[in-house]
C-alpha positions as CSV (number, residue, x, y, z in Angstrom):
1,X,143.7,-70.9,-6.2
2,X,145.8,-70.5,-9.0
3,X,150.2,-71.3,-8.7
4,X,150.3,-67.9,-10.4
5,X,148.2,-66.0,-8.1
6,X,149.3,-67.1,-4.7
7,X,152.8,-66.0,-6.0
8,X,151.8,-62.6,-6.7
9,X,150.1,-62.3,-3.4
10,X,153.8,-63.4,-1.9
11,X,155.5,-60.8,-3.5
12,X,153.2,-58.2,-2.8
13,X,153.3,-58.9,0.7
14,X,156.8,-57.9,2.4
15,X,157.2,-60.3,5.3
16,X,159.1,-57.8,7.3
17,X,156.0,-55.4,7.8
18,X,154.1,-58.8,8.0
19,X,156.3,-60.2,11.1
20,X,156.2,-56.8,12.8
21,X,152.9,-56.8,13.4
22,X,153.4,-59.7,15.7
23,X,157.0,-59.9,16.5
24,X,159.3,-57.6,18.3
25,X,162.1,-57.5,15.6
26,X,165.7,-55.7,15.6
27,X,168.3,-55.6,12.6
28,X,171.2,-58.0,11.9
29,X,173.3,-57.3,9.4
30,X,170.6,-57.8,5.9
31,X,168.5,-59.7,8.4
32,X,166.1,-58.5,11.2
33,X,165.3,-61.3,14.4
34,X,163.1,-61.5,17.0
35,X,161.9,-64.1,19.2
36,X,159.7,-67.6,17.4
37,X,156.2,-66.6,18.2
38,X,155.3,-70.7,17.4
39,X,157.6,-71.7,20.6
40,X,158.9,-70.3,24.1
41,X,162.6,-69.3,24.3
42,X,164.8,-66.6,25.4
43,X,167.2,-66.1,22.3
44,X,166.1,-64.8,19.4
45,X,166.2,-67.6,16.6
46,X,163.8,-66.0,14.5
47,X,164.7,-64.5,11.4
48,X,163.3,-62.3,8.4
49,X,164.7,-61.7,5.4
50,X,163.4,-58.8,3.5
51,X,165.9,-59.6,0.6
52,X,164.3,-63.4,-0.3
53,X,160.7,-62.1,1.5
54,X,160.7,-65.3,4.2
55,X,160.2,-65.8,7.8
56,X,162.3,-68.7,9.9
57,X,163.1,-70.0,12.8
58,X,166.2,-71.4,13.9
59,X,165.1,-73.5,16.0
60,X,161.8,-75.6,15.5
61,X,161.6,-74.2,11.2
62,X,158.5,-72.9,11.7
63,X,157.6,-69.9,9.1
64,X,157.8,-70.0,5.3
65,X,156.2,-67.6,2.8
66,X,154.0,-64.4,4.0
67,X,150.9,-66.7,3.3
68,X,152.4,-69.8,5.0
69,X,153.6,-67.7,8.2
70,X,150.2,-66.0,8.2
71,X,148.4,-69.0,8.1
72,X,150.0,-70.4,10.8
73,X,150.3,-67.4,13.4
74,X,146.4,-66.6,12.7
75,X,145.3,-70.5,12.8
76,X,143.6,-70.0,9.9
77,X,143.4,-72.2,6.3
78,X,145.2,-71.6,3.8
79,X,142.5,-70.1,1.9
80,X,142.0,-67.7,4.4
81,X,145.0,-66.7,4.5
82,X,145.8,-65.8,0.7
83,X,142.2,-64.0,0.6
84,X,143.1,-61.7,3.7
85,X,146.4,-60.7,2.5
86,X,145.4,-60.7,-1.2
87,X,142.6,-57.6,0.2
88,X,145.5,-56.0,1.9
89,X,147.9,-56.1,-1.7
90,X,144.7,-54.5,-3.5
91,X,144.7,-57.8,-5.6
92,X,141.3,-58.7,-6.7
93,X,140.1,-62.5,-6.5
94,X,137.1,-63.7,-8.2
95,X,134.6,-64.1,-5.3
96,X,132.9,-67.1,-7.7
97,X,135.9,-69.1,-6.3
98,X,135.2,-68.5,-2.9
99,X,133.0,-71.0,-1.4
100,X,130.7,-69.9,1.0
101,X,130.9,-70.6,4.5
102,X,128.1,-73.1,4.7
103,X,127.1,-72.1,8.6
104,X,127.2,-68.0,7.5
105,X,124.1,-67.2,9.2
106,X,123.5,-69.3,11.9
107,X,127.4,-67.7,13.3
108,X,126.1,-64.3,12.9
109,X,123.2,-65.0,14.6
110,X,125.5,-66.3,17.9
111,X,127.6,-63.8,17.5
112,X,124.7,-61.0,17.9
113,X,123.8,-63.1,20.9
114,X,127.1,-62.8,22.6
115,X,127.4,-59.1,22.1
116,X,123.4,-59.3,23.8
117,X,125.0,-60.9,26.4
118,X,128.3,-59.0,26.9
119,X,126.7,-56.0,26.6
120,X,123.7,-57.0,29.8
121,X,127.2,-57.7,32.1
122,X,128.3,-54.2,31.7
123,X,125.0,-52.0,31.4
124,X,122.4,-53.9,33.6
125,X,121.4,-53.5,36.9
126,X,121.8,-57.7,37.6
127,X,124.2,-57.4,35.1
128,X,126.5,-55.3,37.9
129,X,126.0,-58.1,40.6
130,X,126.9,-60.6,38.7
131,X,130.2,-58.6,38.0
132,X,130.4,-58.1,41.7
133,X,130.4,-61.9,41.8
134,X,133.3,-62.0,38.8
135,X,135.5,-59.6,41.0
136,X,135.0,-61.9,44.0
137,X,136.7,-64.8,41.9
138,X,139.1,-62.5,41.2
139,X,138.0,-62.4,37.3
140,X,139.0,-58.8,36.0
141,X,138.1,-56.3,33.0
142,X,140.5,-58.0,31.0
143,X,139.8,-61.7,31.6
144,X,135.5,-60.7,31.5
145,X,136.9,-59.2,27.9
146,X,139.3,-62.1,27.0
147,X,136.8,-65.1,27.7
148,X,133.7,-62.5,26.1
149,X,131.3,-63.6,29.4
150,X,127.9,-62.3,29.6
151,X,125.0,-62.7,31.4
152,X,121.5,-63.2,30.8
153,X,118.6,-61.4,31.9
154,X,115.6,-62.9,34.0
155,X,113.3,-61.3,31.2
156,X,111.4,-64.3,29.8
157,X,111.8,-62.8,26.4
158,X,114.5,-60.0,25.9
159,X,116.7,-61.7,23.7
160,X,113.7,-63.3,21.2
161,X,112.6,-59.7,21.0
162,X,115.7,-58.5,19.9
163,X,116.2,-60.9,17.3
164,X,113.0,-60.7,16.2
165,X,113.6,-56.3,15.9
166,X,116.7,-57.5,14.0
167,X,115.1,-59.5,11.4
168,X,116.2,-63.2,12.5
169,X,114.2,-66.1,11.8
170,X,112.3,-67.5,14.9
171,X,113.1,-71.2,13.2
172,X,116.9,-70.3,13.7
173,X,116.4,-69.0,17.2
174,X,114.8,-72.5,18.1
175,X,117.3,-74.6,16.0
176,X,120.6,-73.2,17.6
177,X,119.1,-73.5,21.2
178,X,118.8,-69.2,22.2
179,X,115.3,-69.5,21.9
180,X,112.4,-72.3,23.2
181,X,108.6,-72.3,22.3
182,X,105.9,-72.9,25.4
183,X,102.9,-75.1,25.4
184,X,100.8,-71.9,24.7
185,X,102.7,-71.0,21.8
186,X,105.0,-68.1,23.0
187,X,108.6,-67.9,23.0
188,X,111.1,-67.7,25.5
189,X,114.7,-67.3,25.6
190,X,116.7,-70.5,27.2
191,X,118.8,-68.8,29.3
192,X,117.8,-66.8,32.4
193,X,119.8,-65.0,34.9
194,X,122.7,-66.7,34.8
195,X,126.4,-65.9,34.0
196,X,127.3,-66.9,30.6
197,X,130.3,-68.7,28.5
198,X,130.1,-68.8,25.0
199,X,131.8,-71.7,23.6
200,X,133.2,-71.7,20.4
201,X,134.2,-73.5,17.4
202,X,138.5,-74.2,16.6
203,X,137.8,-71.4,13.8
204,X,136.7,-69.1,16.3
205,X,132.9,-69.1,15.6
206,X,130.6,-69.0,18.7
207,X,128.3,-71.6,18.5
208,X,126.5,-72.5,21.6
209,X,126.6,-71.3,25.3
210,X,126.8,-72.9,28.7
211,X,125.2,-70.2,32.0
212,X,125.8,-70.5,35.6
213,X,123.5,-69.5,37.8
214,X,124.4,-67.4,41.0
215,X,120.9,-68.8,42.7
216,X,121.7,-71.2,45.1
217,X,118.5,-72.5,45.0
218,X,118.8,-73.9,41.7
219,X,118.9,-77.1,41.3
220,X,120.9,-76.8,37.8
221,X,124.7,-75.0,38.4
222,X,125.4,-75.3,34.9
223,X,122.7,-75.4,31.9
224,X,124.3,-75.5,27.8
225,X,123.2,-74.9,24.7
226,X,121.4,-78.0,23.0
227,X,122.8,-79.8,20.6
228,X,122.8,-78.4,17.1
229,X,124.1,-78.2,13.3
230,X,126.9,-76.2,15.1
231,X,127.5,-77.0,18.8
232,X,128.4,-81.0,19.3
233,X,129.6,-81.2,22.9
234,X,131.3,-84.1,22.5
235,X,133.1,-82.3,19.7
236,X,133.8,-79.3,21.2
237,X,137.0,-78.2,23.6
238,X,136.3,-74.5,26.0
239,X,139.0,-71.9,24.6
240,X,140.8,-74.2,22.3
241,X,140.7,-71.1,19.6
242,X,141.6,-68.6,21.6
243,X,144.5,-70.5,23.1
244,X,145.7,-72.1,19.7
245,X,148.7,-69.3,20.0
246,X,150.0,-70.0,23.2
247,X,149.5,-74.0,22.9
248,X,151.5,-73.8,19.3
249,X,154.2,-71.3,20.8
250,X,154.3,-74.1,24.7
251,X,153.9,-76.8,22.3
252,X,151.8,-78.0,25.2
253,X,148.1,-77.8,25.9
254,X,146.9,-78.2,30.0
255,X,143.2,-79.6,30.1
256,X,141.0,-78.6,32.9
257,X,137.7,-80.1,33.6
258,X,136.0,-76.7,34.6
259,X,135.7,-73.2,32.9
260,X,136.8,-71.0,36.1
261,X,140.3,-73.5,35.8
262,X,140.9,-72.2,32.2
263,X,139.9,-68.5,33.9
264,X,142.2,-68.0,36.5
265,X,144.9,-70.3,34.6
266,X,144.8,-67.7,32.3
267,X,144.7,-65.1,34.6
268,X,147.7,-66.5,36.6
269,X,149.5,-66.3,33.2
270,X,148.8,-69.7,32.0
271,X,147.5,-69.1,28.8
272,X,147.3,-72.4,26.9
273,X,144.1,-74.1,29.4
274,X,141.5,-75.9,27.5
275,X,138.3,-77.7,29.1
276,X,135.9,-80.4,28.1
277,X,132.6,-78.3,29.2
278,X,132.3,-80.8,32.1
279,X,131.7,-83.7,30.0
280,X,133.2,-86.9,30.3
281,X,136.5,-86.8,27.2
282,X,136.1,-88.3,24.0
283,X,138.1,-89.5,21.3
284,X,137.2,-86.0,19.2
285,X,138.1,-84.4,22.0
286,X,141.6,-86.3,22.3
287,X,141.9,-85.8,18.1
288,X,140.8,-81.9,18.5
289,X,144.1,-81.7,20.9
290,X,146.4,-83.8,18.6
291,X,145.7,-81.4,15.9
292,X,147.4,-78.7,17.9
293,X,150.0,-80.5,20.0
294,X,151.5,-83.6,21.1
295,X,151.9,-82.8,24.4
296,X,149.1,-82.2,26.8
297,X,148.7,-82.0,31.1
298,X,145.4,-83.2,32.6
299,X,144.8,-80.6,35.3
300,X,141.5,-81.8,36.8
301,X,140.6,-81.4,39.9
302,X,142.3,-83.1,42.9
303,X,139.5,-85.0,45.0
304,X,138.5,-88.7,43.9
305,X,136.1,-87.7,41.2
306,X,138.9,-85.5,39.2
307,X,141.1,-88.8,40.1
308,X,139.0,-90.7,38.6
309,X,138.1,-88.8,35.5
310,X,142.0,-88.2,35.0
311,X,142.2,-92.6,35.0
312,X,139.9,-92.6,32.2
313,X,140.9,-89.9,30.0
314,X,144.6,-91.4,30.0
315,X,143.9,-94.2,27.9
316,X,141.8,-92.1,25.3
317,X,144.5,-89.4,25.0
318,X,147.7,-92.5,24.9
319,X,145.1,-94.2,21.4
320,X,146.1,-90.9,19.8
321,X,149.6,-91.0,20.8
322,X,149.7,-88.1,23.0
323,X,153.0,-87.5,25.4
324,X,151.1,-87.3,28.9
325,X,151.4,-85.3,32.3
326,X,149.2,-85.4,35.4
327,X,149.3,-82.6,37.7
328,X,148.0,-84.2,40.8
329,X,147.0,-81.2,43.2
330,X,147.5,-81.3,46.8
331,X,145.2,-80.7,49.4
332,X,142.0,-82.1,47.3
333,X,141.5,-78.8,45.6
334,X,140.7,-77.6,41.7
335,X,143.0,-75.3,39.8
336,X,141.1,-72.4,40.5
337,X,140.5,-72.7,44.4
338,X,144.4,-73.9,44.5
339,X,145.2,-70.1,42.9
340,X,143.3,-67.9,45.1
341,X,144.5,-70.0,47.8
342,X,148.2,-69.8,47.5
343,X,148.8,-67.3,44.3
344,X,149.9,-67.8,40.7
345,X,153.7,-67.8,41.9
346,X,152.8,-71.3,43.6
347,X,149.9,-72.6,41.1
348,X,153.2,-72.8,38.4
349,X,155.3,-74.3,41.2
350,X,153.2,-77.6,41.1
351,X,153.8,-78.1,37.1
352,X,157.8,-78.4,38.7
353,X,156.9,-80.3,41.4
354,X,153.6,-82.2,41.2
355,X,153.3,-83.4,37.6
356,X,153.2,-87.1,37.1
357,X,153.8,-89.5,33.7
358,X,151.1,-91.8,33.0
359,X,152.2,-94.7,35.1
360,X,153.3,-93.0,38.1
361,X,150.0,-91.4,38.4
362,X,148.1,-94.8,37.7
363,X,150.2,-97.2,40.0
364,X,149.7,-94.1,42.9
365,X,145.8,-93.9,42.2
366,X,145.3,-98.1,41.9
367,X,147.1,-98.1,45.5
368,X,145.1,-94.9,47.0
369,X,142.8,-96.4,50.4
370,X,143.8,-99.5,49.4
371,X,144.7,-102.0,52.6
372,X,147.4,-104.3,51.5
373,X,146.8,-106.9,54.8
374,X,143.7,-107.4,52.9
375,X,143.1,-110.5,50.5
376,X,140.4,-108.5,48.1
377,X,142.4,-105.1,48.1
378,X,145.7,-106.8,47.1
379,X,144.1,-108.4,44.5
380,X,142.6,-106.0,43.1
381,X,145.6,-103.6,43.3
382,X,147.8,-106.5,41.9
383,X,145.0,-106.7,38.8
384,X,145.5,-103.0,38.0
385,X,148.7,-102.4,38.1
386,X,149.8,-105.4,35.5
387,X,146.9,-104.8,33.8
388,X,148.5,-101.1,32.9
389,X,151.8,-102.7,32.1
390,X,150.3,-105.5,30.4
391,X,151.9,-103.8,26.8
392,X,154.7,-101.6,28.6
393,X,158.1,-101.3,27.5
394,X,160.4,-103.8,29.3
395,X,162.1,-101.3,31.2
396,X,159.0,-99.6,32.2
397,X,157.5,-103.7,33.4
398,X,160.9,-104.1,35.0
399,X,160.1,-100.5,37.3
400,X,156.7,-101.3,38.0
401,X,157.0,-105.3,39.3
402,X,159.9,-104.6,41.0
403,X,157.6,-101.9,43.0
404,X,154.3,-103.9,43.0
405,X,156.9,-107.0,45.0
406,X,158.5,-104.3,47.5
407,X,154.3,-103.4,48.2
408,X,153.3,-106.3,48.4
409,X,156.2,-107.8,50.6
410,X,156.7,-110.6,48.0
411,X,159.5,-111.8,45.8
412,X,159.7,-110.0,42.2
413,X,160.3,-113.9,40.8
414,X,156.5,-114.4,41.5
415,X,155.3,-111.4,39.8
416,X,158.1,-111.7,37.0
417,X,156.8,-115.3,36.1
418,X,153.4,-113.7,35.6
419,X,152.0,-114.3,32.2
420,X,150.5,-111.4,30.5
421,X,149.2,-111.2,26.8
422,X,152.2,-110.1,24.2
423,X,152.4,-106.8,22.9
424,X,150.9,-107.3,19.2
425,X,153.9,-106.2,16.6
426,X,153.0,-103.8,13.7
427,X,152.8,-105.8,10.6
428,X,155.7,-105.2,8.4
429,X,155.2,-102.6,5.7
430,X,155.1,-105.8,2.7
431,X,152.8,-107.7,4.6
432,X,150.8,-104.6,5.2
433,X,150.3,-103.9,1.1
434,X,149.5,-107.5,0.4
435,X,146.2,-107.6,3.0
436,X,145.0,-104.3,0.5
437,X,143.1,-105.8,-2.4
438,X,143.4,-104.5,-5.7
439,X,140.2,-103.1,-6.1
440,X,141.1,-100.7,-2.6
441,X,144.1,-100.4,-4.4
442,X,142.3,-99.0,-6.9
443,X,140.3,-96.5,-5.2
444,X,143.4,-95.0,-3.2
445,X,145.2,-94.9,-6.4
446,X,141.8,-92.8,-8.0
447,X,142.1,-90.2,-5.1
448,X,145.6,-89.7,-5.4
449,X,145.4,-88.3,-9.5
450,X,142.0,-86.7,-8.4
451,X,143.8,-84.7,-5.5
452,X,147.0,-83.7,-8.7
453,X,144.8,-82.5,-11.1
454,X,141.3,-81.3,-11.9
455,X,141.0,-82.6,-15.1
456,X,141.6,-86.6,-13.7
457,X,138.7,-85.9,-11.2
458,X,136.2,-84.4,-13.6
459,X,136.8,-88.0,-15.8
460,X,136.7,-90.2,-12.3
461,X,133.1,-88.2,-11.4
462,X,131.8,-89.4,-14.7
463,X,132.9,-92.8,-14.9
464,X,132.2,-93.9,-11.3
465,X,129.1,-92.7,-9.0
466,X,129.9,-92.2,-5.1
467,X,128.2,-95.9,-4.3
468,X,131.4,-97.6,-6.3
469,X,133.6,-96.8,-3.2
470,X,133.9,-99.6,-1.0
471,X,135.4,-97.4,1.8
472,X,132.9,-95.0,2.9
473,X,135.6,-92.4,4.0
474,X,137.2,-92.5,0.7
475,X,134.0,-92.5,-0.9
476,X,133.3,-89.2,1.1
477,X,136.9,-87.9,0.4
478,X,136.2,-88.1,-3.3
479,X,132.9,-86.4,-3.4
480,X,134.8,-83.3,-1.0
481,X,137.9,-83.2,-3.8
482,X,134.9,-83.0,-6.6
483,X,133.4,-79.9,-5.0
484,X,136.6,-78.5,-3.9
485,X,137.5,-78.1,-7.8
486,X,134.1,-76.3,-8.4
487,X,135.4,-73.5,-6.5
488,X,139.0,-74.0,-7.3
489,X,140.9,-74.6,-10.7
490,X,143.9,-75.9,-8.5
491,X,143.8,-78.0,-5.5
492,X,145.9,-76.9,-2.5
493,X,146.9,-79.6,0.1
494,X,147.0,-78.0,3.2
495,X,144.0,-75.7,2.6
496,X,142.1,-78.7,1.2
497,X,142.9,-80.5,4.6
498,X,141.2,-77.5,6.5
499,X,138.3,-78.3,5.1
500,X,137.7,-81.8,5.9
501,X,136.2,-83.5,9.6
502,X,138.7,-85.1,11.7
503,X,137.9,-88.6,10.4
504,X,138.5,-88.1,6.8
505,X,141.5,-86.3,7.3
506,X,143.2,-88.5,9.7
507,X,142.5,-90.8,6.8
508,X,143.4,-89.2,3.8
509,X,147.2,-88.0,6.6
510,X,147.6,-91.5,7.7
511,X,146.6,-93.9,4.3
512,X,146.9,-92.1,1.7
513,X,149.6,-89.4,1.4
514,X,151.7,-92.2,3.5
515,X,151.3,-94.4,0.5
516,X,155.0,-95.0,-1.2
517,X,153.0,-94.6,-4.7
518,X,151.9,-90.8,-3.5
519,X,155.3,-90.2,-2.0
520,X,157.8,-91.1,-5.0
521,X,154.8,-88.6,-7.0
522,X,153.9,-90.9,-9.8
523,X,152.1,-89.8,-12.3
524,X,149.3,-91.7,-13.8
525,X,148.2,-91.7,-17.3
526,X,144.5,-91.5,-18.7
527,X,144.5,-95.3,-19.7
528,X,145.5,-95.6,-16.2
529,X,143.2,-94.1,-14.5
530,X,140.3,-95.6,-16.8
531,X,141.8,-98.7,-15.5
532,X,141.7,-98.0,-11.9
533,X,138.1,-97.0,-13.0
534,X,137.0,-100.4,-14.0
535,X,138.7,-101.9,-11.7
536,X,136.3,-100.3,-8.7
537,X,133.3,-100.3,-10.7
538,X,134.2,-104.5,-10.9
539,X,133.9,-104.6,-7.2
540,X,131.3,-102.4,-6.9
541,X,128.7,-105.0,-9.3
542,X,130.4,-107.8,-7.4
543,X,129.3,-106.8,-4.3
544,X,125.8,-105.9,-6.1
545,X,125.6,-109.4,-7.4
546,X,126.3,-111.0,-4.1
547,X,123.3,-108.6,-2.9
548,X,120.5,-109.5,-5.5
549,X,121.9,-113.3,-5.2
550,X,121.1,-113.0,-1.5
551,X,117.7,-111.5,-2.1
552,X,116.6,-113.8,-4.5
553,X,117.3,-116.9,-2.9
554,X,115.3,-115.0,0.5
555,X,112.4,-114.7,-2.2
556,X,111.8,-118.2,-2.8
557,X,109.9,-119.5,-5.7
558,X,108.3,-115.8,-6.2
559,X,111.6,-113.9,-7.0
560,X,110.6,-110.3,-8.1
561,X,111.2,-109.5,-11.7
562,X,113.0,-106.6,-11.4
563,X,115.6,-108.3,-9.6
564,X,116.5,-110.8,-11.7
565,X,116.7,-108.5,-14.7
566,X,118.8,-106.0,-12.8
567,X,120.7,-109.7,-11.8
568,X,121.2,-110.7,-15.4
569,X,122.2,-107.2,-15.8
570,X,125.4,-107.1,-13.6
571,X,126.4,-110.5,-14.5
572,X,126.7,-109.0,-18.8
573,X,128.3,-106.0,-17.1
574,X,131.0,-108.2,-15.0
575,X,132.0,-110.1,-18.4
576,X,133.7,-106.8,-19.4
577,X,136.6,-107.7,-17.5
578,X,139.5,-104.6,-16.6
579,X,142.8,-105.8,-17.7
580,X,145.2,-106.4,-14.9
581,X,147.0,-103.1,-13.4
């Protein structure tokens, strides 16, 4: 989107009529304030200033220009955020520049689903005892509305039906999961009286479903949605979107292990609960939550398999360098029994009371039903606990041995004088540079005048082909800027970001806009860049050489023709040398 044009749509948007919409505002002086919806506080640090047309806080700096604040306080790109308010100015955009939302119908055909689903809860006859259930677990109107849950009918076929009436494909039913075919050929739909949570995507975009049944003779609580194009479980946190607000303004996300622990966390006021769909946490998950916060409690539930499953997820959310709490819950219970049990007044008591850093929580579960007059429990306890301050802080060690002796009933010399592995040290910065060759050199160097200007990526896209990369995420990076700039003339950082999977963009955050080169904004010249050119395009023959050399010699006497022309080839094509950059 063009400099020019995302200027216009600032100045045609006054950020005091913008705010208002989601900020309780009162004038000071040329000034209005209210209070930061992006944190918690009680004094008004927020201010708007119709005269310059920007939103800021005080406090954390969070605002900017109408597009920038609306970006953030909707969660949406960049992009998204010029088009919507660009509509509202009466400005016209090309649409040619807008690329199309590659999963368009497959999200409109789960969203007609949910709204099947909603409406069954409401207007059905099982529909109403399943609510009767809801208002048991003390799930109202507005939490049913909040959390959009539905419920399936025990109609073989209703839903198929009613996408079939509405002119969806049958393929798409059976590719995103609503839909399954029998051995005789007819269709069915996949879920069947039970309650249902649609899960969706961090843009907002249902894309799959788990369903509970109420039948106690089931022998499957929970069934989900199969994996598909759009729903990757492992991918996937419940109610991250709808709690992106409340988790950007707590600065603090609380992960429960259940949906009914978001529920009546919510419903108790708690709005920022997130769950892993009852699946054991992975790294996406823990990269999913860094993108929103840094901070983040594990709320699971309080007998030994929530123990357990909070032990493991600890050392997946500390890779991503997340600040961690557990809240250990007395009495054995989950979130939501712990609620209706003793209120929402006490449930926010505990996070005073009952939260626990990392190492408290570990050294307290290692020692749980462990006999210390035994020989194989003490050992085992004693292997834990220096094991999770094998790469602590000194202070931290000192804490922990001291505690492990007192235990223990030995001296602290005897644990001190135990000999654990070194914490490795971060190479310095120089030494860092020297262990990337030129030729990756090279290649970050390429990205960074692709991601300035259009005109240096058009010339990169026709001297080098993807295969040239040696780093498959930066070979994938270059390919995304290439199509980026066939929808845009101009390519804008943070909206570019939004585009790209978690991977890639932890790559391009952490490597490559780190990079002192991007940093002091040098720009490169075409000779330059032709140079940076030639220089990947030599590695990319060398390795090709070493390739047909390999597969030659593998040949024996009957080497195929083709290969050693193609050899003969690559070595003429390596005697061009690139002069030294």
């Amino acid at each position: 989107m063009e400099e020019k044009l995302i200027q216009e749509i600032n100045e045609k948007t006054p950020i005091l009529d913008l705010v208002s919409e989601f900020v309780s505002l009162s004038k000071r002086g040329k000034n209005y304030m209210g209070l930061c919806p992006f944190h918690q506080e009680k004094t008004p640090s927020f201010s708007v200033s119709p005269e310059k047309n920007i939103a800021k806080c005080m406090s954390c700096g969070e605002g900017g220009t109408p597009i920038n604040f609306y970006r953030k306080i909707k969660n949406i790109s960049f992009e998204e955020a010029a088009q919507e308010l660009a509509q509202r100015a009466g400005i016209q955009i090309k649409q040619v520049n807008v690329k199309k939302e590659p999963f368009e119908k497959e999200f409109k055909l789960m969203e007609e689903v949910t709204n099947f689903y909603q409406f069954n809860l409401k207007h059905s006859e099982k529909g109403h005892d399943v609510l009767d259930y809801l208002v048991k677990r003390e799930v109202n109107d507005k939490l049913i509305d909040h959390f959009r849950l539905g419920y399936a009918p025990p109609f073989g076929n209703t839903l198929y039906q009613l996408l079939k009436d509405k002119g969806y494909e049958t393929t798409d039913m059976i590719k995103l999961g609503v839909v399954k075919q029998s051995d005789d050929g007819s269709y069915y739909d996949l879920f069947s009286d039970r309650l249902i949570f649609p899960i969706t995507n961090p843009k907002g975009n249902v894309v799959g479903f788990s369903g509970r049944t109420l039948n106690k003779n089931e022998n499957a609580k929970y069934i989900n949605s199969p994996e598909s194009v759009i729903f990757k479980k492992g991918s996937l946190l419940y109610h991250l979107f709808e709690a992106s607000s409340a988790i950007r303004k707590s600065k603090q996300a609380i992960l429960y292990e259940g949906f009914f622990d978001v529920i009546s966390s919510f419903g108790a006021g708690i709005e920022n609960g997130i769950a892993s769909m009852g699946t054991a946490l992975t790294k996406d998950h823990a990269k999913l939550i860094k993108n929103m916060t840094s901070s983040l409690v594990i709320a699971y539930d309080g007998d030994s398999a929530g123990l357990k499953a909070s032990e493991q997820a600890i050392s997946i959310l500390e890779k991503e360098g997340l600040k961690i709490e557990v809240l250990t819950i007395p009495e054995k219970m989950d979130p939501d029994d712990f609620i209706k049990a003793y209120g929402p007044e006490q449930y926010e008591n505990l996070f005073a009371e009952f939260l626990k850093d990392p190492y408290q929580f570990r050294y307290a579960y290692y020692k749980m039903g462990k006999n210390l007059q035994n020989a194989n429990d003490i050992q085992a306890f004693k292997l834990n606990v220096m094991k999770m301050i094998e790469y602590a802080d000194i202070s931290i060690r000192a804490i922990y041995i001291k505690k492990l002796a007192d235990d223990l009933g030995i001296p602290i010399e005897e644990l001190s004088q135990t000999k654990t592995k070194p914490q490795p040290k971060p190479l310095p910065k120089s030494d860092r540079k020297m262990m990337i060759d030129r030729h990756t050199r090279a290649e970050y160097y390429l990205i960074f005048a692709m991601l300035r200007d259009k005109k240096h990526a058009k010339t990169i896209q026709k001297q080098l082909k993807r295969t040239d990369f040696a780093d498959h995420v930066a070979s994938s990076i270059r390919s995304k800027i290439v199509d980026y700039y066939d929808d845009h003339e101009f390519l804008v950082l943070e909206d570019f970001l939004d585009t790209l999977p978690q991977e890639e963009r932890a790559f391009l955050e952490d490597i490559i806009l780190n990079d002192w080169f991007w940093k002091i904004k040098v720009e490169m010249q075409d000779i330059e860049i032709l140079d940076y050119a030639k220089l990947v395009k030599e590695a990319s023959l060398k390795r090709r050489l070493q390739y047909l050399n390999e597969k030659i010699k593998l040949s024996g006497d009957h080497p195929k023709e083709k290969d050693l022309n193609e050899r003969d080839q690559v070595i003429k094509d390596l005697k061009h040398k690139p002069r030294e950059v």
